[in-house]
C-alpha positions as CSV (number, residue, x, y, z in Angstrom):
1,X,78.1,107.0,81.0
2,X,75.3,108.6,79.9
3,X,76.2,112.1,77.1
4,X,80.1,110.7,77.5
5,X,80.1,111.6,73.8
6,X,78.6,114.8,73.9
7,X,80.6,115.7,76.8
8,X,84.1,114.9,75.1
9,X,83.0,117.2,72.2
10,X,81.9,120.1,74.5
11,X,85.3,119.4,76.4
12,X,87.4,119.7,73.1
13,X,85.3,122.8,71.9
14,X,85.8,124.5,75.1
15,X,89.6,123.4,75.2
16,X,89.9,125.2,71.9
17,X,88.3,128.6,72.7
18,X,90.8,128.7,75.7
19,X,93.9,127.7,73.7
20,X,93.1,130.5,71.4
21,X,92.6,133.3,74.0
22,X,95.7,131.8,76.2
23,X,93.2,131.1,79.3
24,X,93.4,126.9,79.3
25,X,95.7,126.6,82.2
26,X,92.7,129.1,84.2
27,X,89.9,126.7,82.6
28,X,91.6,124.1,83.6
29,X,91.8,125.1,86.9
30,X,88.0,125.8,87.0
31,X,87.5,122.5,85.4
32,X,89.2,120.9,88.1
33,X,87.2,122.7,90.6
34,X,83.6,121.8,89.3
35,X,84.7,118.0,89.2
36,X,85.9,117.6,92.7
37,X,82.7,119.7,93.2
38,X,79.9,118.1,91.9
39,X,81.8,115.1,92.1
40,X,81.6,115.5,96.1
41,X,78.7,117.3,96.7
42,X,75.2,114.6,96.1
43,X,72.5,117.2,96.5
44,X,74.5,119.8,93.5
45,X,74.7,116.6,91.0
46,X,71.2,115.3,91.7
47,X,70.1,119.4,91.6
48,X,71.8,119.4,87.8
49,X,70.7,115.9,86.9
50,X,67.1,116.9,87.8
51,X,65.1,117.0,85.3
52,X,62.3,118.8,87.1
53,X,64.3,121.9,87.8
54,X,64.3,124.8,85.9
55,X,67.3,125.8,83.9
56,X,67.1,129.4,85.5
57,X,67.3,128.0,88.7
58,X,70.6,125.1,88.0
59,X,72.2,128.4,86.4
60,X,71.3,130.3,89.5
61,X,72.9,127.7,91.6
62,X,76.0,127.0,89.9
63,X,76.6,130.5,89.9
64,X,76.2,131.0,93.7
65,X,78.5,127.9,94.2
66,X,81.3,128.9,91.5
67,X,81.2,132.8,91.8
68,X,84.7,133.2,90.7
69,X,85.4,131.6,87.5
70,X,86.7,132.6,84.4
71,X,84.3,134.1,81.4
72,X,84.4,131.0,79.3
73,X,83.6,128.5,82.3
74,X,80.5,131.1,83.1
75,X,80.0,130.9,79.2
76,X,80.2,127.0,79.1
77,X,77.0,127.3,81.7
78,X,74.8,129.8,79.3
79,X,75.5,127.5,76.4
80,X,74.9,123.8,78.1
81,X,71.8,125.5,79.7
82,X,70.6,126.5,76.3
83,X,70.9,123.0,74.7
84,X,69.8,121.7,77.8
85,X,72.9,119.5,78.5
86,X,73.5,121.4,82.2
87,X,73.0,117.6,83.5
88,X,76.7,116.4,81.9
89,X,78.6,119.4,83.1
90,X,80.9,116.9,85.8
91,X,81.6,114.6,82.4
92,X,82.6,117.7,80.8
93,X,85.0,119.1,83.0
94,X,86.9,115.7,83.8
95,X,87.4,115.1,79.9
96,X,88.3,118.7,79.9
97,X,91.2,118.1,82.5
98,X,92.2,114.7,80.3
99,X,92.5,116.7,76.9
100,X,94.4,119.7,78.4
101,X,96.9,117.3,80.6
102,X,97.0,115.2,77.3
103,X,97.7,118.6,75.0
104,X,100.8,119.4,78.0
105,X,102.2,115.7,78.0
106,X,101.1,114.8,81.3
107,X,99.6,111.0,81.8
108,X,97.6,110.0,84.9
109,X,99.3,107.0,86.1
110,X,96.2,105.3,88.3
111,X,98.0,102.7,91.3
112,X,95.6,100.7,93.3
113,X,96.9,99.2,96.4
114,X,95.6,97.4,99.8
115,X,97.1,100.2,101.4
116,X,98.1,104.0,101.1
117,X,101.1,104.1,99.7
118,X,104.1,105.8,101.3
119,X,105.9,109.2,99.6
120,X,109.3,107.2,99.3
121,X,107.1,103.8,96.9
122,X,105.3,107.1,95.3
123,X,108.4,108.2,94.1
124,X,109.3,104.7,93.1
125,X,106.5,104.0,91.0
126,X,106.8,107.4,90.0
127,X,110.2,107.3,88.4
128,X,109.5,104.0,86.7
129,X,106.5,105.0,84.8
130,X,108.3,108.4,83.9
131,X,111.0,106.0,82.7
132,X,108.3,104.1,80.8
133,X,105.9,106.5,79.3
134,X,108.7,109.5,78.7
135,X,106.4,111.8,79.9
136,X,105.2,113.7,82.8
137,X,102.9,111.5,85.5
138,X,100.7,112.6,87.6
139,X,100.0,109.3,90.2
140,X,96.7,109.2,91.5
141,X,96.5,106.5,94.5
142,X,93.7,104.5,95.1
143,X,93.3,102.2,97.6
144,X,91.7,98.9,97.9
145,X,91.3,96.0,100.4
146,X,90.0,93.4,98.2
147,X,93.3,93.3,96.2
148,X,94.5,91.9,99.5
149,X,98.6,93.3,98.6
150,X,100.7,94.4,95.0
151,X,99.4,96.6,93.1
152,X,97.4,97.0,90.1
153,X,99.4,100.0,87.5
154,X,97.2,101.9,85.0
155,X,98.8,104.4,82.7
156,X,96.4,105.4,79.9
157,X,94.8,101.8,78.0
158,X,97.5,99.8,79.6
159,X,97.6,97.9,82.8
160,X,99.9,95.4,84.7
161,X,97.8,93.7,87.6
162,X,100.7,92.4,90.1
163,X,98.0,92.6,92.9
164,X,97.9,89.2,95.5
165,X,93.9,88.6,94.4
166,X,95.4,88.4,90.9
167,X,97.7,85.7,91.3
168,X,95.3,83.9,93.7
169,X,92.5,84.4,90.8
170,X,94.9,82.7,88.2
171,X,96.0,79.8,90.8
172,X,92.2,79.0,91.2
173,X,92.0,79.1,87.4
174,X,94.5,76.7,86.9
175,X,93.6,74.2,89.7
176,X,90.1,74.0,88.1
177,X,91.1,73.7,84.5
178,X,93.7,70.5,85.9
């Protein structure tokens, strides 16, 4: 990932100023909405990535799209503009929303499965890795065919992979290696 660096140090400056004048839940909240943003939206993260476009015009533009956020996500714009660093803006508000959940106790818990899961196995795997991690989780559900069934558990740097392509992975494995 290309500035991940730079973006993690913008994220925790940015995370501080808010902290200090009480506004990181409200930054957090615009953070979350210029992710799923540009995140969603090809022709806004090429426009920023572009190296063509003028600066005036990328601020121009993210202030059309995100009229209503707070002063020091409008700030964050002026000041990545000026270093010229407008292009990592999606890194910095996902590492933003990872510090501040981080700061609050709160851990992403990331489930792949073959399927959607269902609300009653969310809350499942929910109170186990609440029982595990002693914090609050957050699950986020992906889903994927090529695990063929299971599922593959990711809370922070740790994973257990109980997914059927595992198992079939580390049958094949053995069968050669005999």
């Amino acid at each position: 990932m290309a500035g991940a660096r730079a973006a993690i140090r913008y994220a925790k400056a940015v995370l501080s100023l808010a902290t200090d004048q009480k506004k990181a839940d409200a930054v957090n909240n615009n953070m979350k909405l210029l992710a799923s943003t540009i995140s969603e939206n090809m022709e806004l993260n090429n426009m920023l990535n572009n190296a063509v476009i003028k600066s005036e015009v990328k601020k121009a533009v993210l202030l059309a799209v995100f009229p209503k956020l707070n002063k020091i996500s409008l700030d964050l714009f002026d000041v990545l503009i000026t270093n010229k660093r407008v292009n990592i803006l999606n890194e910095i508000a996902i590492q933003y929303s990872a510090l501040y959940d981080t700061l609050n106790g709160k851990e992403v818990a990331k489930v792949t499965t073959a399927f959607p899961m269902t609300k009653e196995l969310e809350l499942k795997v929910l109170a186990k890795v609440k029982e595990l991690t002693k914090k609050e989780v957050v699950l986020e559900n992906i889903v994927d065919e090529n695990i063929l069934g299971g599922f593959i558990l990711r809370v922070g740097d740790k994973q257990f992979n109980a997914s059927v392509s595992n198992k079939l992975n580390k049958l094949k494995r053995e069968f050669t290696l005999n």
